[in-house]
Each structure stands twice: as structure tokens, then as C-alpha cells.
MOPAC internal coordinates of N, CA, C and O (Angstrom, degrees):
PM7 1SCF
backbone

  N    0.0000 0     0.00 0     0.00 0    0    0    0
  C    1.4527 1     0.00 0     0.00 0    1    0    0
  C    1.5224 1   111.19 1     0.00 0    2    1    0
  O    1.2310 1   123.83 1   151.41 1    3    2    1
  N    1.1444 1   110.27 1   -28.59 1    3    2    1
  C    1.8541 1   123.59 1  -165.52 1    5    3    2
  C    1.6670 1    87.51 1   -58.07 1    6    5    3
  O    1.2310 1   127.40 1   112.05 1    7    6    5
  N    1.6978 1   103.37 1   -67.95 1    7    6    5
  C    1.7313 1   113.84 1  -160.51 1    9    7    6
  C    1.3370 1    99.20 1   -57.20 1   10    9    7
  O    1.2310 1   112.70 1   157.07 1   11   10    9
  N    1.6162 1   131.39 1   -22.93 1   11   10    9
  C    1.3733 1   108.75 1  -168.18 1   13   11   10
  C    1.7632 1   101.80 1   -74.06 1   14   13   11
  O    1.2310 1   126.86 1   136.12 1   15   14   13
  N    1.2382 1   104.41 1   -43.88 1   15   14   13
  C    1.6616 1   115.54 1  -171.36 1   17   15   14
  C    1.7724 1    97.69 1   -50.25 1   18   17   15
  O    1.2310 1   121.39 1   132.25 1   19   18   17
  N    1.5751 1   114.94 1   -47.75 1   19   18   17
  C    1.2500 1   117.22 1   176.03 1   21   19   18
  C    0.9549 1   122.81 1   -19.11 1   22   21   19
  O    1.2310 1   132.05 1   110.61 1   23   22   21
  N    2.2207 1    94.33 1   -69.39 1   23   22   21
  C    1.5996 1   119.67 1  -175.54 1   25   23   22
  C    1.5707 1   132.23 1   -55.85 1   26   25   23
  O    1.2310 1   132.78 1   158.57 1   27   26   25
  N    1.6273 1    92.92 1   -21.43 1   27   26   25
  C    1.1503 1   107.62 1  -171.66 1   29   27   26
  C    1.8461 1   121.01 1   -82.24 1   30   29   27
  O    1.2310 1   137.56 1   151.45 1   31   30   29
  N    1.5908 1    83.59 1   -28.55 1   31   30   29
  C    1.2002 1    94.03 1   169.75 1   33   31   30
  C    1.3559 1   148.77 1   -57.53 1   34   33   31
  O    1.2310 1   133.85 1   129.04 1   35   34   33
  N    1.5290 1    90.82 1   -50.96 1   35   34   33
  C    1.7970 1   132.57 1   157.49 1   37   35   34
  C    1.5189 1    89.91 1   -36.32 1   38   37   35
  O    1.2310 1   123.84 1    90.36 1   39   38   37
  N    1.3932 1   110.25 1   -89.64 1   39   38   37
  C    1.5344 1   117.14 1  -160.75 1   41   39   38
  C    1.5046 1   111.69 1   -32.99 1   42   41   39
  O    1.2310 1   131.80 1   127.88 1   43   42   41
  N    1.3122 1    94.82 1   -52.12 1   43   42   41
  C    1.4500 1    92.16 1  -174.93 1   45   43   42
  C    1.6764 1   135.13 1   -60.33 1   46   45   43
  O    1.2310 1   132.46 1   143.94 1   47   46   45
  N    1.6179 1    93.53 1   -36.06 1   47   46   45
  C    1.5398 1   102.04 1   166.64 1   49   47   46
  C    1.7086 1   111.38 1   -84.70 1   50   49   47
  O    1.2310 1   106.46 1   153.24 1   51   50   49
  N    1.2168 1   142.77 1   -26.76 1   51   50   49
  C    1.2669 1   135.45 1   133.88 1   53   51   50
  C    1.5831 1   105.43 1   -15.46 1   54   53   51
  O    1.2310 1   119.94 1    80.22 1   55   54   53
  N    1.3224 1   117.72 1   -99.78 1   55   54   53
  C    1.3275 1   129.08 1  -174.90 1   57   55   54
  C    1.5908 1   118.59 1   -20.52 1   58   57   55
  O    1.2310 1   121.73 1   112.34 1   59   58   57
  N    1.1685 1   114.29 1   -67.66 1   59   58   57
  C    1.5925 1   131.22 1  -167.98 1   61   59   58
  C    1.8048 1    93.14 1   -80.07 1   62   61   59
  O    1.2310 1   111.07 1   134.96 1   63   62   61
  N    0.9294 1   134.42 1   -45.04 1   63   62   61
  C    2.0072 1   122.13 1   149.59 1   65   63   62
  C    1.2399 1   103.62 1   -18.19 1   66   65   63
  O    1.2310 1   123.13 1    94.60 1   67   66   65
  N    1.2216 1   111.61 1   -85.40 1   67   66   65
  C    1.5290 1   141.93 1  -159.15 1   69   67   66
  C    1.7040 1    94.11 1   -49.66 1   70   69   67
  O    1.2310 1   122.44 1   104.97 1   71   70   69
  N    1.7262 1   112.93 1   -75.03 1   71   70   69
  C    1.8479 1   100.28 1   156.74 1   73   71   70
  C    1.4784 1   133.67 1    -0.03 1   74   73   71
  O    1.2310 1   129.54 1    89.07 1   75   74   73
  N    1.3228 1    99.22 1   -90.93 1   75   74   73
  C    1.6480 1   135.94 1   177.38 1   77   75   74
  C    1.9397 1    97.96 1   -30.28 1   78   77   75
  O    1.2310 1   128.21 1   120.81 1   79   78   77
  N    1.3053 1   101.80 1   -59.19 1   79   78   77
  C    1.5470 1   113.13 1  -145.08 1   81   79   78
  C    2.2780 1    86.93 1   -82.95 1   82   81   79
  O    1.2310 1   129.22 1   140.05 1   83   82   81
  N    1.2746 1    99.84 1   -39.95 1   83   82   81
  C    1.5470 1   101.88 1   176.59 1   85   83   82
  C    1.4994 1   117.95 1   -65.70 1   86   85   83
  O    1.2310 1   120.79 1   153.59 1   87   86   85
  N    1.4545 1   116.09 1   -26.41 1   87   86   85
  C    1.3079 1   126.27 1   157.29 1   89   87   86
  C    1.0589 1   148.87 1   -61.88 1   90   89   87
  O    1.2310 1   122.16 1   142.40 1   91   90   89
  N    1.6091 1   113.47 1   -37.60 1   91   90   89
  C    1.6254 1   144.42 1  -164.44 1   93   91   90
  C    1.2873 1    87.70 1  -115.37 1   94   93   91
  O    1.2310 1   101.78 1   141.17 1   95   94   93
  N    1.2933 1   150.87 1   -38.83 1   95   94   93
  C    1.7386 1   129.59 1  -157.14 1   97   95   94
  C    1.8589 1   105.56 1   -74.49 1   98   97   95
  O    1.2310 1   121.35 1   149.22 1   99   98   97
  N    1.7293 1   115.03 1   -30.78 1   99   98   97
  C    1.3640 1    98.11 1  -176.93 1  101   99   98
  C    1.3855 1   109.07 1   -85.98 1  102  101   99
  O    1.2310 1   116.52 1  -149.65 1  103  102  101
  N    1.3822 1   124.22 1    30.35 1  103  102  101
  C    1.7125 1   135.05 1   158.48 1  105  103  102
  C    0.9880 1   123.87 1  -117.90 1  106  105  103
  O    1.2310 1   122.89 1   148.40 1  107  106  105
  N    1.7483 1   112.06 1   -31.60 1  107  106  105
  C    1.4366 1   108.85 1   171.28 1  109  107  106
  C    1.6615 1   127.92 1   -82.93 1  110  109  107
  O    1.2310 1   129.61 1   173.97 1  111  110  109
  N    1.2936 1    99.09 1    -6.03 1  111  110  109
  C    1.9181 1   103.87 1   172.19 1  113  111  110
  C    1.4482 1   100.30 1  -101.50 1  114  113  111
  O    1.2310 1   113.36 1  -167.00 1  115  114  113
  N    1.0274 1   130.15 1    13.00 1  115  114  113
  C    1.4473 1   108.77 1   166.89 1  117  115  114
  C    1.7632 1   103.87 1  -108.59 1  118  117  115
  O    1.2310 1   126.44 1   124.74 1  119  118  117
  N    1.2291 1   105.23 1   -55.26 1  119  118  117
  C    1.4384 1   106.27 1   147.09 1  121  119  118
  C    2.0864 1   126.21 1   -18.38 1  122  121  119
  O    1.2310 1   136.25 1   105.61 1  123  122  121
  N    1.2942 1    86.15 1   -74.39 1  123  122  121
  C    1.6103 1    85.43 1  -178.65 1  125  123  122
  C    2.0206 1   107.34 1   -61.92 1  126  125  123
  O    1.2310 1   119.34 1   147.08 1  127  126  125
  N    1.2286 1   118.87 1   -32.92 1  127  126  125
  C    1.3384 1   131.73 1   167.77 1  129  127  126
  C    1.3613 1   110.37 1   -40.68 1  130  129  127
  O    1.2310 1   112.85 1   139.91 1  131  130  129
  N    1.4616 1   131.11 1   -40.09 1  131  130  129
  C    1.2458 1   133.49 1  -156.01 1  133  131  130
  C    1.7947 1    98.64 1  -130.71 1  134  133  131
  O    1.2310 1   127.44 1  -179.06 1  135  134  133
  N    0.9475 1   103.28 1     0.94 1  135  134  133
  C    1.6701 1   102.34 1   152.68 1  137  135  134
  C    1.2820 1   118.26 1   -94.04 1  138  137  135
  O    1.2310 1   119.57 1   145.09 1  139  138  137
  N    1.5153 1   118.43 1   -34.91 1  139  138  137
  C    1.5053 1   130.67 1   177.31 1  141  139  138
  C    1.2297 1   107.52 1   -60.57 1  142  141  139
  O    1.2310 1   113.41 1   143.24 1  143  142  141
  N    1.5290 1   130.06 1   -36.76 1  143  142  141
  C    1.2173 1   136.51 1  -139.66 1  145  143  142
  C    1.7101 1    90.82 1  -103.92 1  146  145  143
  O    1.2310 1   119.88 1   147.91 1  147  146  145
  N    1.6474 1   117.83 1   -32.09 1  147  146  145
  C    1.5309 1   107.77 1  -174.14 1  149  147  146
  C    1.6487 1    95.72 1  -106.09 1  150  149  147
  O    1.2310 1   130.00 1  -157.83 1  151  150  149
  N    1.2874 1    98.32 1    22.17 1  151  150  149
  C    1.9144 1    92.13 1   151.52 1  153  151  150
  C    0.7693 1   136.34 1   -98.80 1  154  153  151
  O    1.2310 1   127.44 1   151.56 1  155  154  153
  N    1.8568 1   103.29 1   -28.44 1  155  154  153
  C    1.0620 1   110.70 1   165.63 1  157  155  154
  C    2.2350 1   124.51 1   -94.35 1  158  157  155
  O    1.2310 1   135.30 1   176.07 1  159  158  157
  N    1.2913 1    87.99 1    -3.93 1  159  158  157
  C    1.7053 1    78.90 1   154.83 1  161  159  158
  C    1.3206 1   131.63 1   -72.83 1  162  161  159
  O    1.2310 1   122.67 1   146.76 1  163  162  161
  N    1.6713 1   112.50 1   -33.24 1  163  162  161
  C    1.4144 1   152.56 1  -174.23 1  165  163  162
  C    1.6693 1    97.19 1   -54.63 1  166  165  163
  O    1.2310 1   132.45 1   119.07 1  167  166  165
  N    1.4749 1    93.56 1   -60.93 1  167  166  165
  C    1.6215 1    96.68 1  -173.95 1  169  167  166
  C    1.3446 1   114.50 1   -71.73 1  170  169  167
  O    1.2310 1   113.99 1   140.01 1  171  170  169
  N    1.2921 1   128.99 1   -39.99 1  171  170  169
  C    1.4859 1   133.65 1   166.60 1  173  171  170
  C    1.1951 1   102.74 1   -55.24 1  174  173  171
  O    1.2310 1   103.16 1   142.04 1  175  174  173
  N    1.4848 1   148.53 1   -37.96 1  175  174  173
  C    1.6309 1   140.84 1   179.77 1  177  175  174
  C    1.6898 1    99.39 1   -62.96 1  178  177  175
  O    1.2310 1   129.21 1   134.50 1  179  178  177
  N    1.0816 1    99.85 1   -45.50 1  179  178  177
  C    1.9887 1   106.24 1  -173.37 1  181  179  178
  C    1.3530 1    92.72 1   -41.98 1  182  181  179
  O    1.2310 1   126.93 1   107.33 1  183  182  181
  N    1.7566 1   104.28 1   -72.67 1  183  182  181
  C    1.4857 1   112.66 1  -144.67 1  185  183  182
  C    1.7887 1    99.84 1   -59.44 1  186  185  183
  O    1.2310 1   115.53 1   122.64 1  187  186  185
  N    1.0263 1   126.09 1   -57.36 1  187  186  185
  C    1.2445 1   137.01 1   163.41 1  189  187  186
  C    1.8977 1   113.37 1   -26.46 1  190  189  187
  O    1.2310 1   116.02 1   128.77 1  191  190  189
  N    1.1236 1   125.16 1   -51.23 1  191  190  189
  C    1.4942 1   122.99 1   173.57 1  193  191  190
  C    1.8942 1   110.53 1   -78.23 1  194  193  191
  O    1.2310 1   127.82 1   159.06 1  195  194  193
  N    1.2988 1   102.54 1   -20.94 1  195  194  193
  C    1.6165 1   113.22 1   176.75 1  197  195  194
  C    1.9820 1    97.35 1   -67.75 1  198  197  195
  O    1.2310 1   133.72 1   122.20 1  199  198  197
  N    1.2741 1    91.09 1   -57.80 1  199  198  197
  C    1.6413 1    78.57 1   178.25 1  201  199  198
  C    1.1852 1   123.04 1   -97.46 1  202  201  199
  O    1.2310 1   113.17 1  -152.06 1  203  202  201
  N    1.4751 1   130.50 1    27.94 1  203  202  201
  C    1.5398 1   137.17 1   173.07 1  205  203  202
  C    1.8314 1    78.95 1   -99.79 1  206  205  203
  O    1.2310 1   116.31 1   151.03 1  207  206  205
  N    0.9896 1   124.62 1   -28.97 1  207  206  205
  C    2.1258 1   128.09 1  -171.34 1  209  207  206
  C    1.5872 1    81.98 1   -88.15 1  210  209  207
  O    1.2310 1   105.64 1    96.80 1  211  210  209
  N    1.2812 1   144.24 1   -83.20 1  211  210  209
  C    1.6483 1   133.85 1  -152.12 1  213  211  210
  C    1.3437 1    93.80 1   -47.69 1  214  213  211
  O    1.2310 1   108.25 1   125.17 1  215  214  213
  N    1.5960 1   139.57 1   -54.83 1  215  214  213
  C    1.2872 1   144.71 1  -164.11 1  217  215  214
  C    1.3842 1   134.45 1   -57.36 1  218  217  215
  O    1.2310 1   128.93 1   151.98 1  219  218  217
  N    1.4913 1   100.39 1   -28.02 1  219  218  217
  C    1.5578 1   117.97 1  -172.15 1  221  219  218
  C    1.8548 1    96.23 1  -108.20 1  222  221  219
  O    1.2310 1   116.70 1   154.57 1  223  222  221
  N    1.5317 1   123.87 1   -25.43 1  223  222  221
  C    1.0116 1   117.76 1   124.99 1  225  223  222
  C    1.2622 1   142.17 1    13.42 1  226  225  223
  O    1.2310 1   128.98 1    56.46 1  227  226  225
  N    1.2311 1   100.29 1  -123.54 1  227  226  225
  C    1.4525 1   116.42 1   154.42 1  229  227  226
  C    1.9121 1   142.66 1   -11.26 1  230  229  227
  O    1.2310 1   120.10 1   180.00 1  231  230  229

């Protein structure tokens, strides 16, 4: 009886994973899409004020 409760268990947290992750992924890649995307503007503003600073520099 123990292993069935075991088995049952498994399945179930298997299952509701499987839920969770079928639910949240068409929010979390658009999400991560538009974090990627203002990291990389972020970093192009850096590099860009790094050499507007070497330039005036100079």
C-alpha cells in the first residue's frame, strides 16, 4: 500500500510540473525575450557613454 501512495505521489507531482511549466512558459519567454533585449540596449548605452568619456578625454 506504502509504494502505491508513493506512486501516486510521483504521478501527481510529475503531472502538476508538467501543468505549471505548460502554463508559465508562454509568459516566461516573452518575458525573458524583453529582458534580453533591454540588456542588450543597456549595454550598447554603456559602451556608447564609455567612448563619448575616452573621446572628450582625449
Amino acid at each position: 500500500m506504502r509504494q502505491v501512495v508513493q506512486l501516486w505521489f510521483v504521478g501527481t507531482a510529475v503531472f502538476l510540473s508538467a501543468a505549471m511549466i505548460w502554463a508559465f512558459v508562454p509568459v516566461l519567454i516573452p518575458v525573458l525575450g524583453v529582458t534580453a533585449g533591454l540588456g542588450v540596449i543597456v549595454a550598447g548605452m554603456v559602451s556608447i557613454a564609455r567612448w563619448i568619456e575616452r573621446y572628450r578625454a582625449s
